[in-house]
C-alpha positions as CSV (number, residue, x, y, z in Angstrom):
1,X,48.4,-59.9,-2.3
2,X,44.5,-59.5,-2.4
3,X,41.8,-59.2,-4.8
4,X,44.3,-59.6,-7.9
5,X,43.6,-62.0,-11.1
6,X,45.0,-63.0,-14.1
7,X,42.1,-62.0,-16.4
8,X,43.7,-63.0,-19.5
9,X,47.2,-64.2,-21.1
10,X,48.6,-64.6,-24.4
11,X,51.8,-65.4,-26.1
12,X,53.0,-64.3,-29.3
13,X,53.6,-66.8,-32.2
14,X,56.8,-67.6,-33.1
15,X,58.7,-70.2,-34.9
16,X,61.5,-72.7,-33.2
17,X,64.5,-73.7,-34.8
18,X,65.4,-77.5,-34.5
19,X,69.2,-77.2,-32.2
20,X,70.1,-80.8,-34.5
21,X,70.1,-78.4,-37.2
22,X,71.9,-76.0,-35.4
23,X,74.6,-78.0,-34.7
24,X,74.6,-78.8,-38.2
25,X,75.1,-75.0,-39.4
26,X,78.1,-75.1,-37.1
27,X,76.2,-72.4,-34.9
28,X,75.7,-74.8,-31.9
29,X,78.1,-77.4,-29.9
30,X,77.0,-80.8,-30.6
31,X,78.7,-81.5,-27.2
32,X,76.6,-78.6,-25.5
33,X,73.3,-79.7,-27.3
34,X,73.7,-83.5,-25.7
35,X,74.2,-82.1,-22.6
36,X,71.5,-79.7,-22.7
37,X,69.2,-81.8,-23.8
38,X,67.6,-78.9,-25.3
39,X,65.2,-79.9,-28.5
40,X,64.4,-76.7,-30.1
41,X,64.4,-72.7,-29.7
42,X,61.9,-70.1,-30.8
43,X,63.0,-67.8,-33.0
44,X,61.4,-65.1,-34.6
45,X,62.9,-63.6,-37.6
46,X,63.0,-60.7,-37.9
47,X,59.3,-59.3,-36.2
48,X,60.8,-56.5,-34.0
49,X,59.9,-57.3,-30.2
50,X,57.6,-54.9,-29.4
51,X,55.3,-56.4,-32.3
52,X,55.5,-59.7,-30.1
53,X,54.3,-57.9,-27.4
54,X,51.6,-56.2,-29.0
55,X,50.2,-59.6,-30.4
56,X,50.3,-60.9,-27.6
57,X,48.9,-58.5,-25.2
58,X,46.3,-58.2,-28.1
59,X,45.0,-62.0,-27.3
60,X,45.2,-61.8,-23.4
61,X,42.6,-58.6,-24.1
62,X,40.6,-60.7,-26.3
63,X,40.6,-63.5,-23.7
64,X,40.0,-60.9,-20.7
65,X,37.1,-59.3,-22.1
66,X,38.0,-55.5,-20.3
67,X,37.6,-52.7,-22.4
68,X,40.4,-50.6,-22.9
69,X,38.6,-47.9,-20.9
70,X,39.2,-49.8,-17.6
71,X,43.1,-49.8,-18.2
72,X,45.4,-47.7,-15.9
73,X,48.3,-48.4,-17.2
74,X,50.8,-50.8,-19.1
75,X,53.8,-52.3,-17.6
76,X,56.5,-53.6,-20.7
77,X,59.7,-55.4,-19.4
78,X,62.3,-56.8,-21.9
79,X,66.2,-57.5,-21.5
80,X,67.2,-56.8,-25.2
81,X,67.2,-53.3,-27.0
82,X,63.4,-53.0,-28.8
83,X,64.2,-50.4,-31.7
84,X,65.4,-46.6,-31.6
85,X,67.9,-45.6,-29.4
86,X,65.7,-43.2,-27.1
87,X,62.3,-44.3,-28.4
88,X,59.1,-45.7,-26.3
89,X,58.3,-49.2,-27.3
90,X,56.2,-49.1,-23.9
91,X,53.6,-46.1,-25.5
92,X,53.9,-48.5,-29.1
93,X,52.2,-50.9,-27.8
94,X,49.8,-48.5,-25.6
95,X,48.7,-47.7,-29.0
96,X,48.2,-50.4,-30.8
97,X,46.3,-52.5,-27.9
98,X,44.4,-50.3,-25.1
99,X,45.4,-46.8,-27.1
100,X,44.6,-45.6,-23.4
101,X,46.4,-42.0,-22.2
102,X,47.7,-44.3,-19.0
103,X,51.0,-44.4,-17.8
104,X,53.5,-46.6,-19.6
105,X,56.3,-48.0,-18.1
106,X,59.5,-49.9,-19.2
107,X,60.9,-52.4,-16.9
108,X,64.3,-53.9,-17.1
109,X,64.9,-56.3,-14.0
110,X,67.1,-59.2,-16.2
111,X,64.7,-62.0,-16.2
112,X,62.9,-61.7,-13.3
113,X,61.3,-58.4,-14.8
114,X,58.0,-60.2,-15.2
115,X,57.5,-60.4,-11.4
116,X,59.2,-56.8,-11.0
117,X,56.1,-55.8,-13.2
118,X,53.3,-58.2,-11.9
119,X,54.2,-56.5,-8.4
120,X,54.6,-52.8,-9.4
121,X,50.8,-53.8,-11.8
122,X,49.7,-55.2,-8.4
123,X,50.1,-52.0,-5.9
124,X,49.5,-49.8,-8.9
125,X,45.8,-51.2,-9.1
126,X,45.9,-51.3,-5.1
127,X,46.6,-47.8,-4.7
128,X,43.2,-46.7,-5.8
129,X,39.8,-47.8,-5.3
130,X,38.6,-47.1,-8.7
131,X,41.1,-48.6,-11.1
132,X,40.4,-52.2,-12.8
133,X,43.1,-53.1,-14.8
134,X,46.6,-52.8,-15.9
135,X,48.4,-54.5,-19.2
136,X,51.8,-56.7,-18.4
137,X,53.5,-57.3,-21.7
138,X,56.9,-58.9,-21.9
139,X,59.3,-59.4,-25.7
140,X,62.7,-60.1,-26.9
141,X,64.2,-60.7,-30.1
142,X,67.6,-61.7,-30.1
143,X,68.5,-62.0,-33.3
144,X,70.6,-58.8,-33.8
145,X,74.5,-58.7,-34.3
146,X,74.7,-57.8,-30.2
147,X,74.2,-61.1,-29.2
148,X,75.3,-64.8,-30.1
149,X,72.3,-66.6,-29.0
150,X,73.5,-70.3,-29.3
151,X,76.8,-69.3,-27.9
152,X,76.4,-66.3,-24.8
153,X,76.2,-68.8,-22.3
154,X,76.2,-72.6,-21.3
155,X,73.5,-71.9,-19.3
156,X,70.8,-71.7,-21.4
157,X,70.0,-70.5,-25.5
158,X,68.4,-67.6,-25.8
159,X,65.0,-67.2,-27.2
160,X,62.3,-65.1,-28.7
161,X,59.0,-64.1,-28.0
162,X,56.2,-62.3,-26.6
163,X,53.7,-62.6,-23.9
164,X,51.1,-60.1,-22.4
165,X,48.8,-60.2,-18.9
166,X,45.6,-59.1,-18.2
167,X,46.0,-58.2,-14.5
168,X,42.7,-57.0,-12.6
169,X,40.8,-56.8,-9.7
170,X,37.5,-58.5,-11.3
171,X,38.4,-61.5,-11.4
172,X,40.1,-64.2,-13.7
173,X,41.4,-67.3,-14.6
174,X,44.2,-67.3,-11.9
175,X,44.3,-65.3,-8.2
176,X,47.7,-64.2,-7.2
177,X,47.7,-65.0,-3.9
178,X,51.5,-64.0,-3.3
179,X,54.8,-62.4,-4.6
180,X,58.6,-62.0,-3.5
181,X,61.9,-61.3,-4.2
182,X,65.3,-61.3,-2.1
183,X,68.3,-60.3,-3.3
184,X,72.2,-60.6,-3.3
185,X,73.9,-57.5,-4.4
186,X,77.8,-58.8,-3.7
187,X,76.8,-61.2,-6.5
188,X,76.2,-58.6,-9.2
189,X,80.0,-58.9,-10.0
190,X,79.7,-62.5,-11.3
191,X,77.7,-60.9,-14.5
192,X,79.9,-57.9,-15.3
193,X,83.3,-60.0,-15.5
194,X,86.0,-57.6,-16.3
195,X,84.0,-55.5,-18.3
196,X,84.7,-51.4,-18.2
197,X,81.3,-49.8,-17.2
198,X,81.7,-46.9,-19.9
199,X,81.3,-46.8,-22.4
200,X,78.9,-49.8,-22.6
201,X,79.9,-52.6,-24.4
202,X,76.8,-52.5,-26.8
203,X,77.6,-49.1,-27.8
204,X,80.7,-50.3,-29.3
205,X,80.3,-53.5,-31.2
206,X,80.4,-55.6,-27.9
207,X,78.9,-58.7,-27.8
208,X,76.7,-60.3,-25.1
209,X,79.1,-63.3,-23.2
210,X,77.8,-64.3,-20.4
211,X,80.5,-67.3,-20.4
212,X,83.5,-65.1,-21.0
213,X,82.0,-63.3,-17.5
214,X,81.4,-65.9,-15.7
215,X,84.8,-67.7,-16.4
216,X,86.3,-64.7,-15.8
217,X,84.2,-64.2,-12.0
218,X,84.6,-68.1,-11.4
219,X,88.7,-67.1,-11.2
220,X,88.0,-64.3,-8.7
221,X,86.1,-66.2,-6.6
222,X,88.7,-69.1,-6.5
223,X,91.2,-66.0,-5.6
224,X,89.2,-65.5,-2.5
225,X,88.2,-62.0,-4.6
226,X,84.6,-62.9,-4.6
227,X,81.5,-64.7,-3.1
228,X,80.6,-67.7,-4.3
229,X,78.1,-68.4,-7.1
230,X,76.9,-71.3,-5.4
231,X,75.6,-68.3,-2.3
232,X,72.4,-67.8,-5.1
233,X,70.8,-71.2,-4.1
234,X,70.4,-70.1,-0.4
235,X,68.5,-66.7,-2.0
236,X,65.8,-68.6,-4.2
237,X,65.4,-71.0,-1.2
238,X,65.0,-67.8,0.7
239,X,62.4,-66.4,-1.6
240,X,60.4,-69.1,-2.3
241,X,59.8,-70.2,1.5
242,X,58.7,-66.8,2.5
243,X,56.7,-66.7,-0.4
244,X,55.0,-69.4,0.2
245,X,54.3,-68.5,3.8
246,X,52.7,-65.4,2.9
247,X,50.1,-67.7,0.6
248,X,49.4,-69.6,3.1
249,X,50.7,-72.8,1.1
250,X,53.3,-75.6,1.1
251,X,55.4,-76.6,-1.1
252,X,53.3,-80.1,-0.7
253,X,50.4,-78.3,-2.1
254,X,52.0,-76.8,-5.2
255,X,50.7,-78.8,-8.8
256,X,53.3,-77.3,-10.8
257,X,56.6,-75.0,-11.2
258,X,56.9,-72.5,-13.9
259,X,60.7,-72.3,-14.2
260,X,63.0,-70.3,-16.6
261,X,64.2,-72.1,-20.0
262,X,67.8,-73.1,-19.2
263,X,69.4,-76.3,-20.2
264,X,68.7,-79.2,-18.5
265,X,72.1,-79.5,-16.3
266,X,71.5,-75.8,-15.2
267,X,68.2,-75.8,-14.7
268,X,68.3,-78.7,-12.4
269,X,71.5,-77.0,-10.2
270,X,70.5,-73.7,-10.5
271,X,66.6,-74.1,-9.8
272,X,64.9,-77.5,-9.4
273,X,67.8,-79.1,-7.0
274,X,67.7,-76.7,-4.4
275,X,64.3,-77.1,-4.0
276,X,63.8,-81.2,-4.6
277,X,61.4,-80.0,-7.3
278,X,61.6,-83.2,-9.9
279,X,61.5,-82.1,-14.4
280,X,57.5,-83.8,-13.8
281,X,56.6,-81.1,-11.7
282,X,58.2,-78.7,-13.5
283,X,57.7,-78.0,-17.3
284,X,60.9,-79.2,-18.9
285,X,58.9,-80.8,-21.2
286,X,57.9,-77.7,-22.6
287,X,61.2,-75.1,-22.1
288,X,63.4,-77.8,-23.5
289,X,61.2,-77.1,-26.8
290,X,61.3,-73.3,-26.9
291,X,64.8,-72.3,-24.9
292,X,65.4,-69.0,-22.4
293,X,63.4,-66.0,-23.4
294,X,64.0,-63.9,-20.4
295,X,61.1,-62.3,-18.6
296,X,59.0,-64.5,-20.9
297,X,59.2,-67.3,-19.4
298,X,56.6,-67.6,-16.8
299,X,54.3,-65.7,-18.9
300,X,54.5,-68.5,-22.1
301,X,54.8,-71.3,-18.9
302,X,52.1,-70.4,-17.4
303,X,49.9,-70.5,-20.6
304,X,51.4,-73.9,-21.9
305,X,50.1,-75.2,-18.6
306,X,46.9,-73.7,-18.6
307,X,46.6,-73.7,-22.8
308,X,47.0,-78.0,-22.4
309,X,44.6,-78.1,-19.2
310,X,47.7,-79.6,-17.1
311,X,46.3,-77.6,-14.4
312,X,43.1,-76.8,-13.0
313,X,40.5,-75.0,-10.6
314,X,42.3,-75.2,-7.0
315,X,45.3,-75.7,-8.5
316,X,48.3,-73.6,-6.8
317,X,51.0,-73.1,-9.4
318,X,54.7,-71.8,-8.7
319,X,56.3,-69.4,-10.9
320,X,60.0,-68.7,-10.4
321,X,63.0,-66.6,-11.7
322,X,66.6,-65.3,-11.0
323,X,68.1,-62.7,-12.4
324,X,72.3,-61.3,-12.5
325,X,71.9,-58.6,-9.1
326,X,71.9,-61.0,-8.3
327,X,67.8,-62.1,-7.1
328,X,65.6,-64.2,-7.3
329,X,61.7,-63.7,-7.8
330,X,58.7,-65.8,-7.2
331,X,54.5,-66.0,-7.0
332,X,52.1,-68.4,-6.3
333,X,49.0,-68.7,-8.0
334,X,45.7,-70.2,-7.6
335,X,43.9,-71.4,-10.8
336,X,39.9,-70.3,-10.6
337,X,39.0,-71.3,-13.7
338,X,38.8,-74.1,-16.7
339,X,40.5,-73.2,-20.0
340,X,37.5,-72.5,-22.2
């Protein structure tokens, strides 16, 4: 990547609920709480997603300072459903930010659709001489009866938010100086379990359980039926090391690792282990406070870090994803600018 900036970012705001009182309201395991060490999750009532998105995007505009005029398109990602059956959230929040007649496009690329967005933002602008910016917004909220949020997984709890990017080629806070992705199709299994593919679960009062899945993919891999889960590691190691190498920058050189929300066992097998990144460098600080929001992640990451000044002018940060297919996504970033 070349010529490309983070102009502006913002992120939605939204509650947390305590997990101590979770546990309390029988909704969480106190044994899965202690060891996920998680604190807190965002929730957000009942403000539908793309509402997130639009107040989000509505403060990365503010802090970018483009008019909507210079806008070519806007790139939404989520993983959850964000209202009608059949309906455009990605043209909602067109409207009620930019109002631009640009194309609007939904994403859904599990949580690595941030980066799936960033990239397709990226060429879009590329493409043609003339246009200056493109929107990235990203929101979920999953508090609807489709999905236990305390209970899908023991990976990680899920929750909400929003987050928007100003990306453009006239500069910002942040120059993306690289992006990738690699992926492991023969893992895609892992996430649909047993599961028939029609008609979808969601149409018919199926819940979201990722651990019913997996337990059920961890037998066929004993069987000899499937690769191993453990075959993702390799991919984001993969991923990140050609990554790197096309921005010209070590691993030695990197300040700090946006990383996805998980608890704190998963995070540090899934993620931070394979690549001897320590919690410090990463911000488990701050996702052990707000939980897994899906494509969120390095958006609201990213701005903790740059919100509290934790990182600065030459700073290269790492942002990092994987999502069921399964693949892993990653960018590295070069802050240009002070948080005013």
């Amino acid at each position: 990547m070349s010529g490309i900036y983070f102009a502006g970012i913002g992120v939605a705001d939204v509650g947390g609920v305590d997990t101590e009182y979770a546990v309390n309201q029988g909704w969480y395991g106190a044994e899965d709480r202690e060891r996920g060490q998680l604190l807190s999750v965002s929730v957000a009532g009942t403000k539908p997603a793309p509402d997130l998105a639009v107040e989000a995007a509505r403060k990365a505009l503010d802090q970018s300072r483009c008019s909507p005029d210079e806008f070519c398109a806007v790139f939404h990602t989520n993983v959850h459903p964000q209202g009608p059956d059949g309906w455009s959230a990605q043209h909602y929040i067109n409207r009620n930010t930019i109002n631009q007649p640009v194309t609007s496009v939904e994403i859904h690329n599990g949580c690595i659709g941030f980066f799936s967005a960033l990239q397709l933002a990226a060429c879009y602008l590329n493409a043609v001489p003339d246009r200056t910016a493109a929107l990235v917004t990203c929101a979920d909220n999953f508090g609807t009866p489709a999905v236990d949020r305390w209970r899908s997984t023991g990976l990680f709890v899920l929750g909400d938010g929003g987050g928007g990017v100003v990306v453009s080629k006239r500069g910002g806070f942040a120059k993306l100086l690289a992006i990738g992705s690699i992926s492991h199709p023969e893992l895609e299994a892992h996430h649909r379990g047993g599961e028939p593919l029609f008609p979808p679960g969601i149409t018919n009062g199926g819940l979201l359980n990722f651990g019913e899945r997996m337990a059920y993919s961890h037998r066929r891999a004993e069987e000899g039926r499937l690769p191993p889960m453990g075959d993702f590691g390799s991919v984001l190691v993969e991923t990140v090391t050609e990554t790197l190498k096309d921005a010209g920058v070590t691993m030695g050189e990197i300040a700090r690792v946006v990383h996805d929300g998980f608890t704190h066992d998963a995070l540090r097998v899934i993620f931070l282990d394979p690549l001897e990144i320590d919690d410090e460098r990463g911000i488990w600080e701050y996702t052990r406070q707000v939980g897994h929001a899906g494509p969120l992640d390095q958006i609201r990451g990213l701005e903790y870090l740059w919100k509290n000044r934790l990182v600065g002018p030459g700073d290269r940060v790492l942002l990092l994803s994987g999502a069921p297919g399964m693949e892993a996504a990653c960018a590295v970033l070069e802050i240009t600018d002070e948080r005013e």
